[in-house]
N, CA, C and O of each residue as an XYZ file, in Angstrom:
364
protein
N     -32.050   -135.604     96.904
C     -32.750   -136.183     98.031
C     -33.155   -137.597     97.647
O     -33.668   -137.960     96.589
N     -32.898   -138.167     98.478
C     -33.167   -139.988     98.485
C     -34.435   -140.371     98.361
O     -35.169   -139.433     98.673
N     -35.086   -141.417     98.016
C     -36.763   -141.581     97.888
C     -37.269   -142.244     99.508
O     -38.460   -142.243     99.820
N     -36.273   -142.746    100.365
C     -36.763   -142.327    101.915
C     -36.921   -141.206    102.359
O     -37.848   -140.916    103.115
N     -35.768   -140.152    101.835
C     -35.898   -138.995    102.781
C     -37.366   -138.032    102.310
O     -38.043   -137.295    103.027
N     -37.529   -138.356    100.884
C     -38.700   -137.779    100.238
C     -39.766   -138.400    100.709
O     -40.683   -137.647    101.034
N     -39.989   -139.850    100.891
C     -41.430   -140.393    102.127
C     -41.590   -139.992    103.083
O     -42.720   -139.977    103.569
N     -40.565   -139.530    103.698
C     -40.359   -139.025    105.080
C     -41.299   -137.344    105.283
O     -42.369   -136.988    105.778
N     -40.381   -136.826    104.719
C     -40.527   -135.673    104.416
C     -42.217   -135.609    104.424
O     -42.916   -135.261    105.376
N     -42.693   -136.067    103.023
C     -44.053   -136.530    102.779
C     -44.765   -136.273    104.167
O     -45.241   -135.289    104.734
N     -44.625   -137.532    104.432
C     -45.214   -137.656    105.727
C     -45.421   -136.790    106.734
O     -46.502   -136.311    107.079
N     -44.313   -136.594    107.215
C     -44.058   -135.365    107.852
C     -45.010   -133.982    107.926
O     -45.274   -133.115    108.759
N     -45.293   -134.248    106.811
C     -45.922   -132.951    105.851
C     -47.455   -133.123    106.386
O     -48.015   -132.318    107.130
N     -48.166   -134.613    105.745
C     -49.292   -134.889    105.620
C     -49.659   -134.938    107.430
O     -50.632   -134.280    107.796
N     -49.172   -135.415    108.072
C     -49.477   -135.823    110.010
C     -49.548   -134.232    110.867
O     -50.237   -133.988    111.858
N     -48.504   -133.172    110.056
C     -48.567   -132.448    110.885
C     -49.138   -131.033    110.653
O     -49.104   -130.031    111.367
N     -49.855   -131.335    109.017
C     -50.417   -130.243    108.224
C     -49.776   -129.122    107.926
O     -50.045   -127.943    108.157
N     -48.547   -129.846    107.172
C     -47.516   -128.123    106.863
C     -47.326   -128.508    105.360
O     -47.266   -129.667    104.951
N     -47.228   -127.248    104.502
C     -47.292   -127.355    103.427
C     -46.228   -127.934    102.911
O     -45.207   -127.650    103.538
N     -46.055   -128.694    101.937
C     -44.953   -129.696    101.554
C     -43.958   -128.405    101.036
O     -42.800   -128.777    101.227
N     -43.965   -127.514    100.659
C     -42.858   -126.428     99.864
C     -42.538   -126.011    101.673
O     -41.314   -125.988    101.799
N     -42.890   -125.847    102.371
C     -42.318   -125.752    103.863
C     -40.820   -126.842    104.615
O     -39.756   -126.603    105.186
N     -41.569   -128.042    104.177
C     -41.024   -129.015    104.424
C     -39.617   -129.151    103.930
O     -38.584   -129.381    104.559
N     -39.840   -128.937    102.544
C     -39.231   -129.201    101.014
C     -37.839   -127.949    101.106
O     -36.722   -128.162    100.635
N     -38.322   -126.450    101.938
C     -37.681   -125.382    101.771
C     -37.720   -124.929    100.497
O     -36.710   -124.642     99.854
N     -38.743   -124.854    100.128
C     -38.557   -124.002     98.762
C     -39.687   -122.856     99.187
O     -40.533   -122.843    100.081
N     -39.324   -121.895     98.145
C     -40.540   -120.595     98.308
C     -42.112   -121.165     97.670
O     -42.566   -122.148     97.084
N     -42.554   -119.894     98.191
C     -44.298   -120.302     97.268
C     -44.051   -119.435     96.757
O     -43.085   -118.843     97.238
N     -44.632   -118.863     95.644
C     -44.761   -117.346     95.094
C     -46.199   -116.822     94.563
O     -46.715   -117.933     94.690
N     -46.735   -116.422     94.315
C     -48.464   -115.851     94.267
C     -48.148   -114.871     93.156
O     -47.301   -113.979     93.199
N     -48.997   -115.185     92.108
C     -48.558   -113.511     91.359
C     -49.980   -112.986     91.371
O     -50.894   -113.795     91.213
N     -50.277   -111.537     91.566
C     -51.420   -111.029     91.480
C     -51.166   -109.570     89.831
O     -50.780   -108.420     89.622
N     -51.640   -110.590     89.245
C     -51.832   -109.830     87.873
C     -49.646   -109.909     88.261
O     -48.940   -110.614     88.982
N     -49.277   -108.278     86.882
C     -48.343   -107.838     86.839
C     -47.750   -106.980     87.666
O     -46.650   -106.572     87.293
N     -48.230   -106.525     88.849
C     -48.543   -105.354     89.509
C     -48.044   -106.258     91.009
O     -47.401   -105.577     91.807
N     -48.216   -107.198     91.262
C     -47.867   -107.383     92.474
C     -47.724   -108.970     92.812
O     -48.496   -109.765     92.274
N     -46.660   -109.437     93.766
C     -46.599   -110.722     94.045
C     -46.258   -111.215     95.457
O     -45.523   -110.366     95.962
N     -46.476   -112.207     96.293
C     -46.605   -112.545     97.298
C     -44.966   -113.448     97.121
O     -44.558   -113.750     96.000
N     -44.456   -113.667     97.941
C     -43.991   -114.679     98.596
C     -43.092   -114.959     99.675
O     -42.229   -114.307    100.264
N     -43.702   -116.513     99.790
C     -43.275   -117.012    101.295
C     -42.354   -118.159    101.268
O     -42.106   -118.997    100.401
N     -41.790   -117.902    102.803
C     -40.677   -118.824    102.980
C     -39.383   -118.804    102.421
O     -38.703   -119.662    101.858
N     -39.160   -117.314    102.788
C     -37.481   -117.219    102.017
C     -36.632   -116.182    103.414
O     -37.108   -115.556    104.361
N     -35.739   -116.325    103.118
C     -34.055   -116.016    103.966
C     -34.031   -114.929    104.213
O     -33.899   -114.575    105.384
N     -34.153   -114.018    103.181
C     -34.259   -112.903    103.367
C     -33.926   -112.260    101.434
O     -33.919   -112.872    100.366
N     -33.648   -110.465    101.870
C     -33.332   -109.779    100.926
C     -31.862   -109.835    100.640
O     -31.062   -109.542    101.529
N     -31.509   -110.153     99.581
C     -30.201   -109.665     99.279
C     -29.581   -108.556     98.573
O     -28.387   -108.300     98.732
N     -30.561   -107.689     97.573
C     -30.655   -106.662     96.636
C     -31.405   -106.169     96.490
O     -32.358   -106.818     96.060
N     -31.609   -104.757     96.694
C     -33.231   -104.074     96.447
C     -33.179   -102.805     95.901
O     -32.622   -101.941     96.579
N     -33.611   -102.520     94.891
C     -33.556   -101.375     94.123
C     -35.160   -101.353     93.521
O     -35.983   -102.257     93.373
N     -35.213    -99.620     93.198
C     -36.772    -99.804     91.992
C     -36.608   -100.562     91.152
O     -37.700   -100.886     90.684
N     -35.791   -101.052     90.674
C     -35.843   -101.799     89.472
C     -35.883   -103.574     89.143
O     -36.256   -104.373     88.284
N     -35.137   -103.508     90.652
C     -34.303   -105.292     90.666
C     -34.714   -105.591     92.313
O     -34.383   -104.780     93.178
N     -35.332   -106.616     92.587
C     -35.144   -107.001     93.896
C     -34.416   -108.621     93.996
O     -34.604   -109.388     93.051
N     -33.781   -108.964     94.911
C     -32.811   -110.095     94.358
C     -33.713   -110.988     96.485
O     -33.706   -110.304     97.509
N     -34.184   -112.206     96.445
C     -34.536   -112.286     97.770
C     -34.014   -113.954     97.519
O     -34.261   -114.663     96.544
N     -32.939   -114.414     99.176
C     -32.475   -115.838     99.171
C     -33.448   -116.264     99.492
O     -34.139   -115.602    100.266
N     -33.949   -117.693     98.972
C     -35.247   -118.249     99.122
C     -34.497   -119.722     99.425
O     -34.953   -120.718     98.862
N     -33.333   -119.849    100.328
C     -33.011   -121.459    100.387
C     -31.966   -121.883     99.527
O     -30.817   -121.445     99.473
N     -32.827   -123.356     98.441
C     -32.422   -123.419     97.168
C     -32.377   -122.233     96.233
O     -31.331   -122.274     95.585
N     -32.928   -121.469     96.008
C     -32.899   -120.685     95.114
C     -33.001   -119.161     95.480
O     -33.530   -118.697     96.491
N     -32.444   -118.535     94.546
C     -32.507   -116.931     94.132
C     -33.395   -116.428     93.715
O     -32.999   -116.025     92.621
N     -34.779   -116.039     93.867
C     -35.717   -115.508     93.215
C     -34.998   -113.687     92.973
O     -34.456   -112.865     93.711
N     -35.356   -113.740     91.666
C     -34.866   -112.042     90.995
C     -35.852   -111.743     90.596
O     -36.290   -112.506     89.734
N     -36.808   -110.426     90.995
C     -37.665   -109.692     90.111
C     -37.281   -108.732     89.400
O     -36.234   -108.243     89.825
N     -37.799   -108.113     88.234
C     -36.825   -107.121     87.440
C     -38.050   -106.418     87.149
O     -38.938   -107.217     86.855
N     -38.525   -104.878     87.118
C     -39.303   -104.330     86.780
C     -39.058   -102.803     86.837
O     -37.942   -102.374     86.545
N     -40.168   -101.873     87.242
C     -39.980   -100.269     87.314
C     -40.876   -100.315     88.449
O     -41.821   -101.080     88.645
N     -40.333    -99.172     89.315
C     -41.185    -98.884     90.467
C     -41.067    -99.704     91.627
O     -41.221    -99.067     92.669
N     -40.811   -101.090     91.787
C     -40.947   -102.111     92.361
C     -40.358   -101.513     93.966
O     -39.399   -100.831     94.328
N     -41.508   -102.187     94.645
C     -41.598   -101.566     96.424
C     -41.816   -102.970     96.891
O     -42.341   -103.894     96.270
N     -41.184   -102.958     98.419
C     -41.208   -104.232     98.849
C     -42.659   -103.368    100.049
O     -42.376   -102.550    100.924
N     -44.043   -103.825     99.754
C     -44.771   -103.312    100.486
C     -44.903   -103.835    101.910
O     -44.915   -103.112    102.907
N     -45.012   -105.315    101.908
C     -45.121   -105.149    103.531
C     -44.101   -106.632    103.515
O     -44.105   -107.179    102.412
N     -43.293   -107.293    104.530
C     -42.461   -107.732    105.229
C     -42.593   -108.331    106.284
O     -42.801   -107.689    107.314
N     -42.496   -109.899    106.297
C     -42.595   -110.430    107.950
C     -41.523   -111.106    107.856
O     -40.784   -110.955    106.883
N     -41.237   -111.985    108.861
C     -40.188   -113.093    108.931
C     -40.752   -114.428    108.305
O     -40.248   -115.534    108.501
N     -41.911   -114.170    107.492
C     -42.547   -115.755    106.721
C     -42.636   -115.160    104.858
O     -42.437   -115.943    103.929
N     -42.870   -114.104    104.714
C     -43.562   -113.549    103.264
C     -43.279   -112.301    102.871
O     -42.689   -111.689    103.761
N     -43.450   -111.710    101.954
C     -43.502   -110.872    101.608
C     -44.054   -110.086    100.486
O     -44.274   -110.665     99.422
N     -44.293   -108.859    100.614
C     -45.095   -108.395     99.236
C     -44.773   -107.347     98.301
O     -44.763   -106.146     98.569
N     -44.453   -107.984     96.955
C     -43.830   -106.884     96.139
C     -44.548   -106.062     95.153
O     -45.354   -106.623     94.411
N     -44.294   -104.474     95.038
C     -45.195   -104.434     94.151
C     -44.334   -103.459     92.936
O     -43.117   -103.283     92.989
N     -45.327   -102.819     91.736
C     -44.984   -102.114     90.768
C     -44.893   -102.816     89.483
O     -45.397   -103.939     89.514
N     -44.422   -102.481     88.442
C     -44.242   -102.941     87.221
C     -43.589   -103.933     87.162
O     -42.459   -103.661     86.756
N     -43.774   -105.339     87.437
C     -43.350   -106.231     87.125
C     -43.172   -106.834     86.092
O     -44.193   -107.258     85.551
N     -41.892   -107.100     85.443
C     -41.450   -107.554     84.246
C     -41.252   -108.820     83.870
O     -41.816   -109.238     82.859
N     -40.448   -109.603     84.595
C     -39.570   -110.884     84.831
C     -39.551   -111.054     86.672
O     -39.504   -110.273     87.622
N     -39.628   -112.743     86.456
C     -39.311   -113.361     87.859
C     -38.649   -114.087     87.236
O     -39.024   -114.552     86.160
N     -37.052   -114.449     88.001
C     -36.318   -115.694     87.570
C     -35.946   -116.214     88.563
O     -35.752   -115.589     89.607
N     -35.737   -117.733     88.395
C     -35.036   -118.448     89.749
C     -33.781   -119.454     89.181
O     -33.566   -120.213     88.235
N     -33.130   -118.965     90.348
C     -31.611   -119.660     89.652
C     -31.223   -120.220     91.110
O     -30.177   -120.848     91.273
């Protein structure tokens, strides 16, 4: 991204009060302890097992890897994962 399109963007951001990772398209992610994590602003699910949840976030692939892992609740903005969380990676 160009350093106009990034002022822009900016801006954009600051006039109309939306969070710059909105703007930007990237996820937020929240971790609450090991046990559970929030996040928003992604595509959807692509893989979901107890063990592995795989969710398109845009730019990136967020992968959680753990035991137990439940996708507890689900909107079209966020989502909430829970169980033994091990590893988050983004590729």
């Amino acid at each position: 991204m160009g350093k106009k399109t990034g002022r822009i963007k900016e801006k954009i951001s600051t006039v109309l009060s939306i969070p710059q990772e909105i703007i930007d398209d990237v996820p937020r992610i929240v971790f609450d302890s090991n046990r559970r994590v929030y996040i928003e602003n992604f595509k959807g699910i692509t893989e979901y097992s107890g063990e592995l949840i795989r969710i398109n976030a845009g730019k990136y692939v967020v992968t959680v890897v753990g035991t137990d892992l439940e996708i507890k609740t689900m909107t079209a903005e966020d989502a909430v994962i829970e169980g033994g969380i091990k590893t988050v990676d983004f590729s």
